[in-house]
BANUSE-341419 format. One line per field, with one value per atom (N, C-alpha, C): residue number from 1; residue in one letter; atom name; x, y, z. Coordinates in steps of 0.2 Angstrom, whole numbers, plus 5000, padded with zeros to 4 digits. Each point is the difference from the previous one (the first is absolute). Layout:
N
seq: c(NUM|...)
type: c(A|...)
atom: c(CA|...)
x: c(X|...)
y: c(Y|...)
z: c(Z|...)
//
This chain:
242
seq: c(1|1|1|2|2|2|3|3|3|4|4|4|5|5|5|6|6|6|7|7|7|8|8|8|9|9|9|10|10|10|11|11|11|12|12|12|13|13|13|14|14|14|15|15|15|16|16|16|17|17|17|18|18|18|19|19|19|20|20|20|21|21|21|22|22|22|23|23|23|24|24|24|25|25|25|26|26|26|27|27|27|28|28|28|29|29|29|30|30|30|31|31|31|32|32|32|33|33|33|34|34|34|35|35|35|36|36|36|37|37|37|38|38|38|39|39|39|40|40|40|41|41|41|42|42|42|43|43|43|44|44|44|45|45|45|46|46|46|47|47|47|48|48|48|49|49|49|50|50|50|51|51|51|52|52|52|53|53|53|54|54|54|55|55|55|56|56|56|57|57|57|58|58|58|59|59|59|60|60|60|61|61|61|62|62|62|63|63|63|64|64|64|65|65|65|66|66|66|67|67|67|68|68|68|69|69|69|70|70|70|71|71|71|72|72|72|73|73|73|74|74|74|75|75|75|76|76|76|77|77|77|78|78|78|79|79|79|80|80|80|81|81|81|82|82|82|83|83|83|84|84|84|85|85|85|86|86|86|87|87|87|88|88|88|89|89|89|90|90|90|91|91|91|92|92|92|93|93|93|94|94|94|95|95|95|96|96|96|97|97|97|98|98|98|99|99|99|100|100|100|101|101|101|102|102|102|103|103|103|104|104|104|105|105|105|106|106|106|107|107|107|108|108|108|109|109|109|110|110|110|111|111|111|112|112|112|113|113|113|114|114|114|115|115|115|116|116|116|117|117|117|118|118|118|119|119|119|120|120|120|121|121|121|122|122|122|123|123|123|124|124|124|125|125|125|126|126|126|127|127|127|128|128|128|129|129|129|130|130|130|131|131|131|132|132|132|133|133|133|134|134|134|135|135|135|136|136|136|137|137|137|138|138|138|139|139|139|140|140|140|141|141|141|142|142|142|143|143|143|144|144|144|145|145|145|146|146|146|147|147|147|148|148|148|149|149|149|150|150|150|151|151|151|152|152|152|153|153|153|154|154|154|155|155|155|156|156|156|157|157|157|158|158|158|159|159|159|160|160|160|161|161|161|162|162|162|163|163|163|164|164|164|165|165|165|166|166|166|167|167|167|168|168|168|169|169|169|170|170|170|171|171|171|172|172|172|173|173|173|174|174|174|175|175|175|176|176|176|177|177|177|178|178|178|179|179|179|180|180|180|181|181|181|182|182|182|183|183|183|184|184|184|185|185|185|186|186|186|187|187|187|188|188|188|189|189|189|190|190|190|191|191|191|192|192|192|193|193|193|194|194|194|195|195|195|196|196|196|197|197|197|198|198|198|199|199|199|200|200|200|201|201|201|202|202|202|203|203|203|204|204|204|205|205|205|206|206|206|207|207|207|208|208|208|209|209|209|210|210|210|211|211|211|212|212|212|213|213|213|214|214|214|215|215|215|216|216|216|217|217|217|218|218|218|219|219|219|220|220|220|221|221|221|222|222|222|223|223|223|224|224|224|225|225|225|226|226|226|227|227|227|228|228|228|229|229|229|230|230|230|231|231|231|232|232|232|233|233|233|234|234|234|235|235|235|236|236|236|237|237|237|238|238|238|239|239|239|240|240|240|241|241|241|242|242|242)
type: c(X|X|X|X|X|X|X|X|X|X|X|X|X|X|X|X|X|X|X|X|X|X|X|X|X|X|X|X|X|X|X|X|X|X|X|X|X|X|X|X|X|X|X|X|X|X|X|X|X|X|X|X|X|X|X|X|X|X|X|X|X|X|X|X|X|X|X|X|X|X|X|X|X|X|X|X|X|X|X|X|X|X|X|X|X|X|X|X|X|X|X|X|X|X|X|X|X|X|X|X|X|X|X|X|X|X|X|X|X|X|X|X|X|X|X|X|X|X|X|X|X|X|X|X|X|X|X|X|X|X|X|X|X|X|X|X|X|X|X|X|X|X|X|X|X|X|X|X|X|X|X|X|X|X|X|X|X|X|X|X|X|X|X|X|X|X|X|X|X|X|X|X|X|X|X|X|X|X|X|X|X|X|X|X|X|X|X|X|X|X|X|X|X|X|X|X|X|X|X|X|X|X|X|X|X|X|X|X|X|X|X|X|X|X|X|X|X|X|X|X|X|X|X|X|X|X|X|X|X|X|X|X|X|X|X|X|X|X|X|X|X|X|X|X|X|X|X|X|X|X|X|X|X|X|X|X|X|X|X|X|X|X|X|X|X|X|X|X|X|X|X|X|X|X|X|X|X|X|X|X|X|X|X|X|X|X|X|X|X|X|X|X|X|X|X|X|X|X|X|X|X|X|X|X|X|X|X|X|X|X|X|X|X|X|X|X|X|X|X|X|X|X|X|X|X|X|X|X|X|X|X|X|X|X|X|X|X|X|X|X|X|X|X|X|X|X|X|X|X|X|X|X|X|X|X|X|X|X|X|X|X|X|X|X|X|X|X|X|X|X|X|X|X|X|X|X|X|X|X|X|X|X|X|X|X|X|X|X|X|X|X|X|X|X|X|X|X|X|X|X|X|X|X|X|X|X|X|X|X|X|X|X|X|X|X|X|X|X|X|X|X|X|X|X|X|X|X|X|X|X|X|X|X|X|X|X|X|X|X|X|X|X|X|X|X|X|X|X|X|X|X|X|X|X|X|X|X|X|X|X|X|X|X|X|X|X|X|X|X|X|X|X|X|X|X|X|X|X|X|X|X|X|X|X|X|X|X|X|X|X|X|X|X|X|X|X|X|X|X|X|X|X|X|X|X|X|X|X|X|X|X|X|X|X|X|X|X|X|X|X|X|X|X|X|X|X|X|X|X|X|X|X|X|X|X|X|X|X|X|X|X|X|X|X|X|X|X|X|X|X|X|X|X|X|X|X|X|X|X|X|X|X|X|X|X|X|X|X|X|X|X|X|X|X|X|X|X|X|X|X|X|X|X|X|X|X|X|X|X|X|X|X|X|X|X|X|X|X|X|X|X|X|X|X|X|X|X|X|X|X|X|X|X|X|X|X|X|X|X|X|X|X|X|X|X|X|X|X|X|X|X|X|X|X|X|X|X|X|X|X|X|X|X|X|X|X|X|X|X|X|X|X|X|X|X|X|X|X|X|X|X|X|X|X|X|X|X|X|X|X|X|X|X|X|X|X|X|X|X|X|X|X|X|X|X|X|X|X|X|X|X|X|X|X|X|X|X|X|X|X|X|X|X|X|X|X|X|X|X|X|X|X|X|X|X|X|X|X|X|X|X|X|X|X|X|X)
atom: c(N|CA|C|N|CA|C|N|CA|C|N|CA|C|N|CA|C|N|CA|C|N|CA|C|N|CA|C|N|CA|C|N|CA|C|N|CA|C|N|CA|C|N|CA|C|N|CA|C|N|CA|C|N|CA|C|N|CA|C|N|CA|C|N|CA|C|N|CA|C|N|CA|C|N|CA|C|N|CA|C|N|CA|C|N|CA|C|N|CA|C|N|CA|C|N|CA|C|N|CA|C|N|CA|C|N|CA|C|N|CA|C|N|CA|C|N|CA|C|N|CA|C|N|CA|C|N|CA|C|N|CA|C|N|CA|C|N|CA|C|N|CA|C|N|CA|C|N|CA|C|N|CA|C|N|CA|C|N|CA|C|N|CA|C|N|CA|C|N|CA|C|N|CA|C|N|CA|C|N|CA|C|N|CA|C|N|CA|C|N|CA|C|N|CA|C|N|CA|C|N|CA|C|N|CA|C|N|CA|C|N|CA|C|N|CA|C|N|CA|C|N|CA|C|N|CA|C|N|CA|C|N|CA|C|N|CA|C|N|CA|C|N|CA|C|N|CA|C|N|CA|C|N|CA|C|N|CA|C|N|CA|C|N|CA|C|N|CA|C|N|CA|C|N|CA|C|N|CA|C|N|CA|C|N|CA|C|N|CA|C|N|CA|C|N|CA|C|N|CA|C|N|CA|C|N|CA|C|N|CA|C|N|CA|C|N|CA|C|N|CA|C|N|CA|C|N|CA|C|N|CA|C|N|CA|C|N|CA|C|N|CA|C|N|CA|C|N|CA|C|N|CA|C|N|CA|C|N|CA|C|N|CA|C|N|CA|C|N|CA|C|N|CA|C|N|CA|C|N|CA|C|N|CA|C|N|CA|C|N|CA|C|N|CA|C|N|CA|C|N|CA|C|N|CA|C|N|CA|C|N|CA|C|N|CA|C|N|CA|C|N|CA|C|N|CA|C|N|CA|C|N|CA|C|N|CA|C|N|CA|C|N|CA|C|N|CA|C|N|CA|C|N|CA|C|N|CA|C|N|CA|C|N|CA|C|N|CA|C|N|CA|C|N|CA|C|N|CA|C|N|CA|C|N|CA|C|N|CA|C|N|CA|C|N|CA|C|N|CA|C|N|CA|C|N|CA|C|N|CA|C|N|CA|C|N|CA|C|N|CA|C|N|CA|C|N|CA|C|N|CA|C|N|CA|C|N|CA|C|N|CA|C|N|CA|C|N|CA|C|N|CA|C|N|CA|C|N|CA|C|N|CA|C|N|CA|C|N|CA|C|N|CA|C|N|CA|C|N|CA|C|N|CA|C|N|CA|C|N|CA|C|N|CA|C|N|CA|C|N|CA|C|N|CA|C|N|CA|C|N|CA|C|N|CA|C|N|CA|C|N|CA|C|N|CA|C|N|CA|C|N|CA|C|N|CA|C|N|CA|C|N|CA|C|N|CA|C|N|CA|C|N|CA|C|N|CA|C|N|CA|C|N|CA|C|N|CA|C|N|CA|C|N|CA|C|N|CA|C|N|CA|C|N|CA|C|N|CA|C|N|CA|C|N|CA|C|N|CA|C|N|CA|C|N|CA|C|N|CA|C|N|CA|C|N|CA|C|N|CA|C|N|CA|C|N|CA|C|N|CA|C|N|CA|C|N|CA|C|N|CA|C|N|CA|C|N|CA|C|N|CA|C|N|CA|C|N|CA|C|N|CA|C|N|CA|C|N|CA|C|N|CA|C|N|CA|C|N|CA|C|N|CA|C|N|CA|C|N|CA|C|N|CA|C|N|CA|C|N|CA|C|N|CA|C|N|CA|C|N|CA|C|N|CA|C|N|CA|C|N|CA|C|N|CA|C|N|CA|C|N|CA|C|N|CA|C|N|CA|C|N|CA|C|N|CA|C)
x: c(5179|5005|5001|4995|5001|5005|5005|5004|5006|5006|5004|4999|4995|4998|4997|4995|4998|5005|5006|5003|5005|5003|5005|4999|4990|4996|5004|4998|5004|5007|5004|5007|5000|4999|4999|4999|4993|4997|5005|5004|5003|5006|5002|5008|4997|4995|4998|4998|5000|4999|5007|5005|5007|5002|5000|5003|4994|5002|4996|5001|4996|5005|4992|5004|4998|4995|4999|4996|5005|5005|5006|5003|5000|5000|4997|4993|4995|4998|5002|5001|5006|5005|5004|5001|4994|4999|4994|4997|4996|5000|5005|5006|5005|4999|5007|4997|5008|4999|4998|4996|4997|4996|4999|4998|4994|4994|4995|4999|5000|4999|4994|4997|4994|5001|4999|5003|4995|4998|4997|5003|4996|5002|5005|5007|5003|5007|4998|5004|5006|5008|5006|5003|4999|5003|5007|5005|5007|5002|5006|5003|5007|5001|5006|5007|5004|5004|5000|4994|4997|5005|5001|5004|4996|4998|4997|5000|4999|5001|4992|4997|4993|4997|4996|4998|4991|4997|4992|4995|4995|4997|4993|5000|4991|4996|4996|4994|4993|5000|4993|5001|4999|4998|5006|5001|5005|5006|5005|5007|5004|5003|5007|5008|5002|5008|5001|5004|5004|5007|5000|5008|4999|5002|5000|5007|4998|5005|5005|5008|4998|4996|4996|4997|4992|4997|4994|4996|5004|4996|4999|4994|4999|5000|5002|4999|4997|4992|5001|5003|5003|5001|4996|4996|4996|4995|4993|4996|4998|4997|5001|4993|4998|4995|4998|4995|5002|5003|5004|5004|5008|5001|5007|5004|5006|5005|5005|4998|5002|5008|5002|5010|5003|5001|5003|5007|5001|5009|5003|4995|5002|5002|5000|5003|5008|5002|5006|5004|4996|5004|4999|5003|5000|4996|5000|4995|4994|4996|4993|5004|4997|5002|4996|4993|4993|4995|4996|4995|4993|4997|4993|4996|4994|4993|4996|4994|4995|4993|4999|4994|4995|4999|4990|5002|4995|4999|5006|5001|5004|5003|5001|5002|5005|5006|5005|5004|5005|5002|5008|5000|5011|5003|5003|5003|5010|5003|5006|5003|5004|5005|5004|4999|5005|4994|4995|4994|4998|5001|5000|5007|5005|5008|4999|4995|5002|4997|4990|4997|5003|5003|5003|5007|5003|5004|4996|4995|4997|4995|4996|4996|5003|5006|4999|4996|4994|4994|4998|4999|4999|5006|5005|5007|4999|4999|5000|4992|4995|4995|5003|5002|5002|5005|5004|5005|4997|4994|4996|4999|4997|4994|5007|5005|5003|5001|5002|5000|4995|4996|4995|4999|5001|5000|5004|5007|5004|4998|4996|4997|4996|4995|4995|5002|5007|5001|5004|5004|5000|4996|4995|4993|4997|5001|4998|5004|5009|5005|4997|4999|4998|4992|4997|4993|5002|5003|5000|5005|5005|5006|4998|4995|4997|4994|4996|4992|4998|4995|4993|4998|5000|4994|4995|4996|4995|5002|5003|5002|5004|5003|5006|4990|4996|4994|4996|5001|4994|5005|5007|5004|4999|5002|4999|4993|4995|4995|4997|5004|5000|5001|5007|5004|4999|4995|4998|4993|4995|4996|5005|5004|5002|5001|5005|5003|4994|4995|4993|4999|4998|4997|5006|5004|5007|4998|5002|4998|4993|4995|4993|4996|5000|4997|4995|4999|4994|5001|4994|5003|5002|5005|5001|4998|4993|4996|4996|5001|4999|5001|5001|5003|4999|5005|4998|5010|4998|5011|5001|5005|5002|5004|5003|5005|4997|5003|4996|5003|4999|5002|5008|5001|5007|5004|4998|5004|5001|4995|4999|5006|4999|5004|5010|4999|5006|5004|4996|5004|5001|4996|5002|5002|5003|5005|4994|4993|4996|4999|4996|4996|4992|4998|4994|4996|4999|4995|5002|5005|5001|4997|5001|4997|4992|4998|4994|4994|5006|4999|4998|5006|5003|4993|4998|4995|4992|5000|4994|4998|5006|5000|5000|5002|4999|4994|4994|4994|4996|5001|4998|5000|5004|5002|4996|4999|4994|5004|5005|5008|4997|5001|4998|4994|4997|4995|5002|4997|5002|4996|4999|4993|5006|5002|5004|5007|5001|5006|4997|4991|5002|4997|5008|5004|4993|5001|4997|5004|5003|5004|4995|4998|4992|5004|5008|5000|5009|5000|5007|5002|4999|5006|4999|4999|5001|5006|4998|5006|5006|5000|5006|5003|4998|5005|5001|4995|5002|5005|5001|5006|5006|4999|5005|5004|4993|5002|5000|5004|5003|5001|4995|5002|5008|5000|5007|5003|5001|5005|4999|4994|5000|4999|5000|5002|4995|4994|4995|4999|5004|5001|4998|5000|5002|4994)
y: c(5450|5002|5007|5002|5007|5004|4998|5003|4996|5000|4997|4996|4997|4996|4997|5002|4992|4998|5004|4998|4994|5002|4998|4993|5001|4995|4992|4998|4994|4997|5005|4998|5001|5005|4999|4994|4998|4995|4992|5000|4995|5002|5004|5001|4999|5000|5001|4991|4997|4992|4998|5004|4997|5003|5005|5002|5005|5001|5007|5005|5005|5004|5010|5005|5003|5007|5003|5006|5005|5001|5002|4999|4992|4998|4998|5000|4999|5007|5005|5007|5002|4998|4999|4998|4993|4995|5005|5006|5001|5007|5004|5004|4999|4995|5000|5003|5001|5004|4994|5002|4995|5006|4995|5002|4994|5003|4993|5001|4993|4999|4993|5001|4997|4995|4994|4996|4995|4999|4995|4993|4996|4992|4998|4997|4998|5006|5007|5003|4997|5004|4997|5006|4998|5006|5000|4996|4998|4996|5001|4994|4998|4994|4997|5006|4999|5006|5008|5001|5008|5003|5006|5002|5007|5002|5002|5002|5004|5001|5002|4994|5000|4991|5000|4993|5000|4997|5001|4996|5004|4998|4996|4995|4999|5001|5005|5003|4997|4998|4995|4998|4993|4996|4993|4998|4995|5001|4997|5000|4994|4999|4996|5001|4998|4999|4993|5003|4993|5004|4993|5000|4995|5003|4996|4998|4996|4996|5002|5000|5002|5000|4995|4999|5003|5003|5002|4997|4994|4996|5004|4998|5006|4995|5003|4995|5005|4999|5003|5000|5005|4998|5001|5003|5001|5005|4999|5005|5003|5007|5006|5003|5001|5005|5005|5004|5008|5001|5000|5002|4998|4995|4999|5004|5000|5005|4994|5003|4997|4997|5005|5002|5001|4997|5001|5002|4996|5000|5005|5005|5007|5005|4997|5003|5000|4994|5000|4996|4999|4995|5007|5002|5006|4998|4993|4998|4996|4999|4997|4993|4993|4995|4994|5003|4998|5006|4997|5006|4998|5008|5000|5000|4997|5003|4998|5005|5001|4995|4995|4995|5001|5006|5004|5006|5005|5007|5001|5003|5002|5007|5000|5009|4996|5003|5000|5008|4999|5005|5001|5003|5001|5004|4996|5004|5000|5004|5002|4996|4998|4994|5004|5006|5004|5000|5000|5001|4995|4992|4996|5000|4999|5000|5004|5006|5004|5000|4996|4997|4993|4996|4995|5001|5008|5000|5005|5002|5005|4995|4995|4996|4992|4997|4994|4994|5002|4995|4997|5008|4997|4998|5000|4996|4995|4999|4992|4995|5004|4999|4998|5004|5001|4993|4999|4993|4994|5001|4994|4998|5005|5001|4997|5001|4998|4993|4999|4992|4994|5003|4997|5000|5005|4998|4996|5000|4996|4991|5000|4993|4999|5005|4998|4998|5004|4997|4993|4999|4990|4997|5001|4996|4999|5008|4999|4995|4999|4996|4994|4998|4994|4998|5003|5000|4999|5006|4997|4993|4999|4996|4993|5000|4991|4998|5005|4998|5000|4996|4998|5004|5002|5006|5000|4997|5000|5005|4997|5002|5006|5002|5007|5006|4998|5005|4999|4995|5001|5003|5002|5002|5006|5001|5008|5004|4995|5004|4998|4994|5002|5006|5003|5005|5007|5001|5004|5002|4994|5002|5002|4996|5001|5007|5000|5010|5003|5001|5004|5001|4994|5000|5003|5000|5002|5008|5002|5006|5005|4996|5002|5000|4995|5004|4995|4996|4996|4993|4995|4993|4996|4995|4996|4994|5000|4997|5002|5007|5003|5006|5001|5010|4997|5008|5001|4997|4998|4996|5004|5005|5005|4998|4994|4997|4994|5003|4996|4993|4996|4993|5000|5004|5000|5003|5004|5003|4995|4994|4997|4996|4998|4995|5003|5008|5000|5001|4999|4998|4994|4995|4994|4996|5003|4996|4994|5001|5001|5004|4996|5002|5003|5005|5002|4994|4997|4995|4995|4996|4997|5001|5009|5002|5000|5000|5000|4991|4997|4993|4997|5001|5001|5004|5003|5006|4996|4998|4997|4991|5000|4992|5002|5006|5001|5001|5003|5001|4995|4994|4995|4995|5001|4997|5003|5008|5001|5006|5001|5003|5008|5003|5007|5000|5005|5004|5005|5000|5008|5002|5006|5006|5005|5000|5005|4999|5008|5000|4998|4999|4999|4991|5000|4994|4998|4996|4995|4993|5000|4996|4995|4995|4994|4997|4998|4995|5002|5005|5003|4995|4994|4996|4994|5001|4996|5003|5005|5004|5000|5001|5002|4992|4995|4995|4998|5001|4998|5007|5004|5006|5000|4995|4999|5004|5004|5008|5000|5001|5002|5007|5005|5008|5001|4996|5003|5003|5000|5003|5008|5002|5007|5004|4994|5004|5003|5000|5004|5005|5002|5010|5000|4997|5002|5002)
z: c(5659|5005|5001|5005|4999|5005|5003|5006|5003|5001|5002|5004|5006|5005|4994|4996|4996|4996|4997|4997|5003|5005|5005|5004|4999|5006|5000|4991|5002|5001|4996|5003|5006|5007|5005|5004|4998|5002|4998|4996|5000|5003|4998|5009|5007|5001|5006|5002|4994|5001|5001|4998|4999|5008|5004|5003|5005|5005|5005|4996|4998|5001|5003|5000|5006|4996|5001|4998|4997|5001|4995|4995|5002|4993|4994|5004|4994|4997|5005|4995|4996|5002|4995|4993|4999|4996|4994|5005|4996|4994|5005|4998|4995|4998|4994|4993|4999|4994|4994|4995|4997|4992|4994|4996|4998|5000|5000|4990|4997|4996|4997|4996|4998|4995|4998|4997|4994|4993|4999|5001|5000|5000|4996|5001|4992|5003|5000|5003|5002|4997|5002|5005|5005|5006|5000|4999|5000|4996|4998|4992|5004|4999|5003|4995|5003|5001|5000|5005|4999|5008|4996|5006|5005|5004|5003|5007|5003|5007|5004|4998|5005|4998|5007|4999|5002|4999|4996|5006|5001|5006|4997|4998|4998|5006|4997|5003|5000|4994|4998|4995|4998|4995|5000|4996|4999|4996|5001|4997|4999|4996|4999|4999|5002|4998|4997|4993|4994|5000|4996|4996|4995|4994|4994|4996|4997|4996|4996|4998|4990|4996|5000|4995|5001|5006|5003|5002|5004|5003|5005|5005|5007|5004|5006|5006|5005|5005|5004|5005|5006|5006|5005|5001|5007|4997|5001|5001|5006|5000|5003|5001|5009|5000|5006|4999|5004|5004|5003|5004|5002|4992|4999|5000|4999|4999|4995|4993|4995|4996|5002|5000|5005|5004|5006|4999|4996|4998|4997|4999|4997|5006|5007|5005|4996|5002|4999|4991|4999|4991|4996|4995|4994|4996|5000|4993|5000|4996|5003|4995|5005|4996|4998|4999|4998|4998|4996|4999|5005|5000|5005|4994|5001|4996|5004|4997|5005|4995|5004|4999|4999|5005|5000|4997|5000|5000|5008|5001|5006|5000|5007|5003|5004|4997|5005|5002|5007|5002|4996|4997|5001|5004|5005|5006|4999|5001|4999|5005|4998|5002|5006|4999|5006|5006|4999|5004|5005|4996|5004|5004|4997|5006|5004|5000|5005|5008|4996|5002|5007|4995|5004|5003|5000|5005|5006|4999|5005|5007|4994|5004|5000|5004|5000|4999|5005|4997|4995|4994|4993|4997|5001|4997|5003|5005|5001|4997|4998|4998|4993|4996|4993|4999|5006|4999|4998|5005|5001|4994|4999|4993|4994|5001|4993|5003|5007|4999|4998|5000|5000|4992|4997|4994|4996|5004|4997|5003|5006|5001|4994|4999|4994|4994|4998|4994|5000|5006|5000|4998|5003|5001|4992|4997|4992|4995|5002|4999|4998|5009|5000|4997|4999|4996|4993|4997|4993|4998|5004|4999|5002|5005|5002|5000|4999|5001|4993|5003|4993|4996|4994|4998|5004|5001|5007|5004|5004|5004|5002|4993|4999|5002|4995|5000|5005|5007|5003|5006|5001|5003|4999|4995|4999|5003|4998|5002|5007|5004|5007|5004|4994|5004|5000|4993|4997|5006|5001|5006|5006|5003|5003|5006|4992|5000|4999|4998|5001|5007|5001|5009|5002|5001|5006|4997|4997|4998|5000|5002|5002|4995|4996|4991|4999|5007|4998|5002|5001|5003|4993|5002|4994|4995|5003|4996|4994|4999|4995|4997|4993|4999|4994|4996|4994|4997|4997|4998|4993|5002|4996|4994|4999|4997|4993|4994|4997|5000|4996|5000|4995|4994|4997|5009|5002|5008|5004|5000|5006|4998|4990|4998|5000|5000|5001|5007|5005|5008|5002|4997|4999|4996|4994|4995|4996|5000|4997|4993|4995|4993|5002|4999|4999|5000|4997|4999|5005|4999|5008|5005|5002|5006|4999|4995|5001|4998|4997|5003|5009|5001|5007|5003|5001|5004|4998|4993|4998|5006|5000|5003|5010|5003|5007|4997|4998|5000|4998|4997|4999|5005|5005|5006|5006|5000|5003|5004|5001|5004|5000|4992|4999|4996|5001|4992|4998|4994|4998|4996|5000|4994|5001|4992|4999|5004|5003|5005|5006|5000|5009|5000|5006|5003|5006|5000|5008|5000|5005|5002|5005|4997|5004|5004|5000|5004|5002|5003|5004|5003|5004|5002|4995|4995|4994|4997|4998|4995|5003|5008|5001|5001|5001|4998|4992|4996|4992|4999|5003|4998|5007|5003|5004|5004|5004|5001|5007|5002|5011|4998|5005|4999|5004|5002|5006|4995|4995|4997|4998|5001|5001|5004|5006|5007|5003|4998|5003|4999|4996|4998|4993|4997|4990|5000)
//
């Protein structure tokens, strides 16, 4: 990521899904004050209660947001990739009320929380971009609601991983039929209120069904409209943008 256009590129390109927006703005976008920082996998970018005045631009690689238990149970909430904008809510909450980590190697940006408000009172577009972008996040985590709270372990895994293609192709990262799945199976088992081994029960029996393959991390999805009715997956809920 040698320059602020490449850095910028994909958040750009995904407000641009949410919204028009114009040549000033996208100079705007590329212009912000920002500190790029480099990250190994496992990496804890934010601790639930951190207090801080900037919110995190994934630039390349994967990410997650949890919240754990007293006891250190984990639960994920959403996974994250290039071009997310991580903390949204550090615009305006004092305190972070989840932790981020970073799932891959990853480069993200830290941009000051004054930078964006000033952003989205200068450029309307990208605040109306940025609204979307969180409503839509808060559709997607209904939809995780209702994933872990009524579906099949089947079905909790083969949702995920509709939605996981999914969000790739809308974002440009390749068709959905196949890629590299950054998430191990304890990850996959902590988004769906899954056991490690469950999940890897569960993932042994779609591939004995004929559904996915896999060599290592790389995924091939054999039978896309299979899967997405054993994971009971309608995208409407990401709107076309995530």
């Amino acid at each position: 990521m040698a320059d602020s256009e490449d850095m910028f590129g994909p958040a750009i390109r995904k407000l641009e899904r949410l919204n028009h927006l114009d040549d000033g703005d996208r100079q705007a976008v590329h212009t912000l004050d920002h500190r790029i920082e480099t990250v190994a996998a496992n990496h804890l970018l934010a601790a639930e209660g951190d207090i801080a005045a900037e919110c995190f631009l994934l630039v390349d690689g994967y990410a997650c947001r949890y919240k754990e238990t007293s006891l250190g149970g984990r639960q994920i909430l959403s996974f994250h990739l290039a071009g997310d904008l991580l903390n949204l809510q550090r615009l305006f909450l004092d305190r972070t009320d989840h932790s981020i980590q970073a799932i891959s190697p990853a480069t993200v940006a830290r941009i000051p929380t004054a930078a964006l408000r000033r952003i989205m009172a200068d450029h309307p577009r990208v605040a109306e971009a940025l609204w979307r972008d969180t409503l839509i996040e808060a559709s997607i985590a209904r939809e995780w609601i209702l994933n872990v709270g009524r579906r099949t372990a089947t079905a909790r895994i083969a949702h995920l991983l509709c939605e996981f293609a999914a969000r790739r192709e809308a974002a440009g990262l390749g068709p959905p039929q196949r890629f590299e799945l950054p998430m191990t199976q304890e990850q996959i088992g902590d988004a769906t209120g899954l056991t490690a081994v469950h999940v890897n029960r569960k993932l042994h029996d779609l591939e004995e069904a004929g559904v996915i393959a896999r060599l290592r991390r790389e995924w091939t999805i054999a039978d896309w409209h299979r899967l997405r009715r054993i994971g009971d997956f309608d995208p409407a809920y990401l709107h076309a943008a995530a």
